[in-house]
Structure formats: structure tokens, C-alpha cells
C-alpha positions in Angstrom: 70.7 124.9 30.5 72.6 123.2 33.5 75.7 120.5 32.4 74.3 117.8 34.4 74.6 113.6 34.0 71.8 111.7 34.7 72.7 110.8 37.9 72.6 114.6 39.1 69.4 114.5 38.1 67.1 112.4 40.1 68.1 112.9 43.8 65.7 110.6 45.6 62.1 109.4 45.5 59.0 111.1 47.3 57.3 108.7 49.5 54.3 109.9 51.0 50.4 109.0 51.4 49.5 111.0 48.5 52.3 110.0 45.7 51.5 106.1 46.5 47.9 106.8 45.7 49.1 107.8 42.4 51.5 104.6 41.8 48.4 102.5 40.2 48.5 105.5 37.1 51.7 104.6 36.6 52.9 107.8 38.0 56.0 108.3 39.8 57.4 110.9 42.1 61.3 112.0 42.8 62.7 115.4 44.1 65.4 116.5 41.3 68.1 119.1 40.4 66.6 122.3 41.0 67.9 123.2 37.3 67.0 119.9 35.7 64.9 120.3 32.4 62.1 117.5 31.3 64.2 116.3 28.7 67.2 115.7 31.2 64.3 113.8 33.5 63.1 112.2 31.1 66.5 110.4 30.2 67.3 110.1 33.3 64.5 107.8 34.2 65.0 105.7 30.9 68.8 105.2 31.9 68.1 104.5 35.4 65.5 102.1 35.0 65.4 99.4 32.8 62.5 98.7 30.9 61.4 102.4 31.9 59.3 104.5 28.8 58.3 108.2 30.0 55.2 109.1 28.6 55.2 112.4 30.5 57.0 114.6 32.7 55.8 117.4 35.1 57.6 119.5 37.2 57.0 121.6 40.6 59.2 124.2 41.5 59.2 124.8 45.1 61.0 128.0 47.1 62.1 127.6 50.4 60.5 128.2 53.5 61.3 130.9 55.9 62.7 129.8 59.3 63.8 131.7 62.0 66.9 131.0 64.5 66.6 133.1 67.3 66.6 137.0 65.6 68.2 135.5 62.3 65.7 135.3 59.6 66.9 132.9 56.5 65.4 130.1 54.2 65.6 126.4 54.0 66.7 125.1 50.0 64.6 125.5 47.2 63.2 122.1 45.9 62.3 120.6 42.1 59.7 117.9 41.9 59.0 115.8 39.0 56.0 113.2 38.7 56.8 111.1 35.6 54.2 108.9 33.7 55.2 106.1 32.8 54.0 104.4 29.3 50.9 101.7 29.6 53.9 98.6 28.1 56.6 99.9 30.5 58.0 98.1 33.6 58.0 99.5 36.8 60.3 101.0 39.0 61.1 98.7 41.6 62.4 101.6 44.3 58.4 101.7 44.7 57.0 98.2 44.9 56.3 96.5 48.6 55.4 100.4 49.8 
């Protein structure tokens, strides 16, 4: 299990057609540490956010894509993202709201 703080964990928020379609579930979406778990997500969140209460996490490991330079072959990063559910009483995360 990675050492990491909670604010290794969450590196930034996905904002795209389909993950504000989502926001009225109370479900939110960040890219995070490759070797986050859902505990450390989960924590991280509460900490983060006030008012936050994770109902659930889930995770999406992603590998990276093969590019090509010229005649060098190689692959872009490997990503992690998490969609956390938030509980029905909880606030919300106001790094979403006027999207």
C-alpha cells in the first residue's frame, strides 16, 4: 500500500460532458494517485471537503496510450479515476457548482 497524504491523493477534478451529467446523483469525479486505495480516497474527500460523507467509491485504472514520435514508439502515463458518491445529508463540493 502506497505512504501517501491526502493531498497526494486527489490530483484534480474531471470535467467533461459526461461526469456533469452525473453531478445531480451526487456523484463526483477526480483523476488520483495511480496507487491510491478507496479507503485513502475516501479520506481524502472527507478531509478536503467540509461537510463531505462518501457513501461510495469506484475506481478506473487506465494504461497509457501508445504514441509515436517519428520511429520512437513509447506511452503516455497511466491514469486512476475515482467517481465518489456522496451521501443523500452531505454538502457539496463546491469545485463543481456554476459548471
Amino acid at each position: 500500500m502506497a505512504d501517501l497524504k491526502y493531498y497526494d491523493v486527489i490530483l484534480k477534478p474531471v470535467i467533461t460532458e459526461a461526469s456533469m451529467a452525473i453531478l445531480e446523483d451526487k456523484k463526483y469525479t477526480f483523476l488520483v494517485h495511480p496507487k491510491a486505495t478507496k479507503i485513502q480516497i475516501k479520506e481524502a474527500v472527507e478531509k478536503m471537503f467540509d461537510g463531505a460523507k462518501v457513501a461510495s467509491v469506484n475506481t478506473m485504472n487506465y494504461d497509457g496510450k501508445p504514441k509515436r514520435r517519428g520511429n520512437i514508439w513509447g506511452k503516455t502515463a497511466a491514469k486512476k479515476k475515482a467517481i465518489v458518491k456522496l451521501t443523500a445529508e452531505s454538502k457539496d463540493i463546491e469545485v463543481f457548482q456554476g459548471m
